[in-house]
Z-matrix of the N, CA and C atoms (Angstrom, degrees):
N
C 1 1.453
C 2 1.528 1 108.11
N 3 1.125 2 114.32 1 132.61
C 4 1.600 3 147.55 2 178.82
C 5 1.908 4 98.79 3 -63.21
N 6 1.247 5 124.11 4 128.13
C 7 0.914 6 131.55 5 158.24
C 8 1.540 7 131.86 6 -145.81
N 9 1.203 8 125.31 7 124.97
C 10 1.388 9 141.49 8 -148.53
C 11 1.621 10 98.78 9 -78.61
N 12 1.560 11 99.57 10 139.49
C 13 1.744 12 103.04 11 172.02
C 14 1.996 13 114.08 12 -26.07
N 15 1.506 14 102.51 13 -73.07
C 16 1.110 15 119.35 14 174.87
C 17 1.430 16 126.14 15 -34.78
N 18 1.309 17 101.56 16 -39.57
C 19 1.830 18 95.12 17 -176.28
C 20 1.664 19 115.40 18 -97.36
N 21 1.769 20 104.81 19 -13.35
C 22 1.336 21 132.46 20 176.14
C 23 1.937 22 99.13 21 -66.78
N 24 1.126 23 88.62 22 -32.10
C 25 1.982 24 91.44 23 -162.76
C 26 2.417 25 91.31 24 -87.80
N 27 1.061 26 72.89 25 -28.99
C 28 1.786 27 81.85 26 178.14
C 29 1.179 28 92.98 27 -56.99
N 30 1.290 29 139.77 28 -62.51
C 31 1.341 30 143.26 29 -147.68
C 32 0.767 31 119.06 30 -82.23
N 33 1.566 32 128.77 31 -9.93
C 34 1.318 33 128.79 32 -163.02
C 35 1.610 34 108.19 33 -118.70
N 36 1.800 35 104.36 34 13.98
C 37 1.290 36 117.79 35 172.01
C 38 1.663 37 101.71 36 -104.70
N 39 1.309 38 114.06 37 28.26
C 40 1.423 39 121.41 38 171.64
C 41 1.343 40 103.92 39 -102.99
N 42 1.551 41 117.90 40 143.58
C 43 1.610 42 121.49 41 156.43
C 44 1.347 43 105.79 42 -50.99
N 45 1.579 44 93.68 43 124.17
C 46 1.622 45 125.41 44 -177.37
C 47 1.616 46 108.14 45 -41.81
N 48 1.903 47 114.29 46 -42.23
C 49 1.137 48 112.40 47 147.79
C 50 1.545 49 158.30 48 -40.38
N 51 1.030 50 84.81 49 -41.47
C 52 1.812 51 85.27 50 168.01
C 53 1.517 52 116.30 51 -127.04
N 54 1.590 53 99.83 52 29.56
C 55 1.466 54 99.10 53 -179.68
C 56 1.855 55 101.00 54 -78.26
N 57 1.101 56 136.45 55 -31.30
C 58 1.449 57 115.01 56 -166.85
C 59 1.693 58 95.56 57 -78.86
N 60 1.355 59 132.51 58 -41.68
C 61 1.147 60 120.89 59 160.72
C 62 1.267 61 115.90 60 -19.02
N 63 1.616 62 116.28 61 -74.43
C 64 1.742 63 125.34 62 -177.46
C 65 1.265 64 100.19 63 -31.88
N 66 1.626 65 125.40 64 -63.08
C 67 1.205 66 138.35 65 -154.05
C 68 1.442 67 117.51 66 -56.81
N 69 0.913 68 91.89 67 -30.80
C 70 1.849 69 109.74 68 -179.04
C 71 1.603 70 97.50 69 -81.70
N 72 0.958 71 108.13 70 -75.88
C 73 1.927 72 104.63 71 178.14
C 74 1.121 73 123.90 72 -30.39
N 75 1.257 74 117.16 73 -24.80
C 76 1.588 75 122.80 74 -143.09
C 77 1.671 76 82.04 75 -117.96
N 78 1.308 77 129.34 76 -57.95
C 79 1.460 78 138.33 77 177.15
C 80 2.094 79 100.89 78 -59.54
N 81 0.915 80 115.44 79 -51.53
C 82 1.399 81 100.25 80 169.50
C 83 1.602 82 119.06 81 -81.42
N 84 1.210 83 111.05 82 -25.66
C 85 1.986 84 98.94 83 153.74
C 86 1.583 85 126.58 84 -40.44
N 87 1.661 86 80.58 85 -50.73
C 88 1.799 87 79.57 86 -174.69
C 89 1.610 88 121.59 87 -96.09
N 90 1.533 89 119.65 88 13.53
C 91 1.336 90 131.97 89 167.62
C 92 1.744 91 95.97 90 -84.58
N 93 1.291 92 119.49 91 -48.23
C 94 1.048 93 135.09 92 -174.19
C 95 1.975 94 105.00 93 -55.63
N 96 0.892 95 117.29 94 -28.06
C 97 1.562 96 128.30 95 -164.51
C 98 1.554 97 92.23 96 -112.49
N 99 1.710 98 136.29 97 -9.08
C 100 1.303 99 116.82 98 -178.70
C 101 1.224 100 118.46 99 109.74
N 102 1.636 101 120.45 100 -31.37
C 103 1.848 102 132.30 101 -153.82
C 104 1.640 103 80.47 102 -83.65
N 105 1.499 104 99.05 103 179.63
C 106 1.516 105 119.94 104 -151.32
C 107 1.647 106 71.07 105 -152.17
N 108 0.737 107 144.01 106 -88.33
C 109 1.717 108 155.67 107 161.65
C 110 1.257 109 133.50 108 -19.06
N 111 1.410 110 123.46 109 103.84
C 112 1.348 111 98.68 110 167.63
C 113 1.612 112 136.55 111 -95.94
N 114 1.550 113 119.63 112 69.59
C 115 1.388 114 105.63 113 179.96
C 116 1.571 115 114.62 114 -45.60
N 117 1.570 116 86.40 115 -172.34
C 118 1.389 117 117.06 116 164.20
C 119 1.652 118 126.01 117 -54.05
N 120 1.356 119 118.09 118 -36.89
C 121 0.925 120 134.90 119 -148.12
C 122 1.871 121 94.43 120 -104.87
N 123 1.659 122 107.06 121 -45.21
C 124 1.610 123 101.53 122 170.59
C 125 1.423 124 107.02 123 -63.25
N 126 1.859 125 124.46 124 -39.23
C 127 1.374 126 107.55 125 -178.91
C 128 1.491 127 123.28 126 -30.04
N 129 1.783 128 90.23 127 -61.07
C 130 1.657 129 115.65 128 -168.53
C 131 1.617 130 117.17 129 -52.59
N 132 1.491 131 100.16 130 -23.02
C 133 1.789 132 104.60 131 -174.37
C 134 1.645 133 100.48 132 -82.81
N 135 1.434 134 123.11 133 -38.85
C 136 1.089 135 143.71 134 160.98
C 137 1.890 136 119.86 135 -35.30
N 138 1.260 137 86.10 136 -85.78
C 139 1.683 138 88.76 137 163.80
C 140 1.589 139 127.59 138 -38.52
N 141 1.523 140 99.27 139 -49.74
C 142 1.999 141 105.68 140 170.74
C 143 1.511 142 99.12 141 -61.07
N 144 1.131 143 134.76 142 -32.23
C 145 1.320 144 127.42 143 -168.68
C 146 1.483 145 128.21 144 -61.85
N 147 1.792 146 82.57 145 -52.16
C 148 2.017 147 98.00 146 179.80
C 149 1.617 148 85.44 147 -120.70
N 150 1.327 149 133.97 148 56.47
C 151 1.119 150 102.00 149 142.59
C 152 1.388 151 138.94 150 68.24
């Protein structure tokens, strides 16, 4: 999965710990929704999702 500067730099304001966790959630959110991509904007739908 494709991920954009912007949502790449989002992610990396996660604890180093549960960032591949995030990564996975956030990468199967947006397989789950169709995207190939992860902007900024799938992060943000992502984040409202889980919180």
């Amino acid at each position: 999965m494709e991920w954009t500067p912007e949502a790449e730099a989002k992610l990396k304001e996660i604890p180093f710990f549960v960032r591949p966790a995030a990564r996975r959630k956030i990468e199967q959110f947006a397989q789950d929704a169709g995207q190939t991509t992860i902007t900024l904007e799938v992060y943000e739908q992502a984040k409202a999702k889980f919180g």
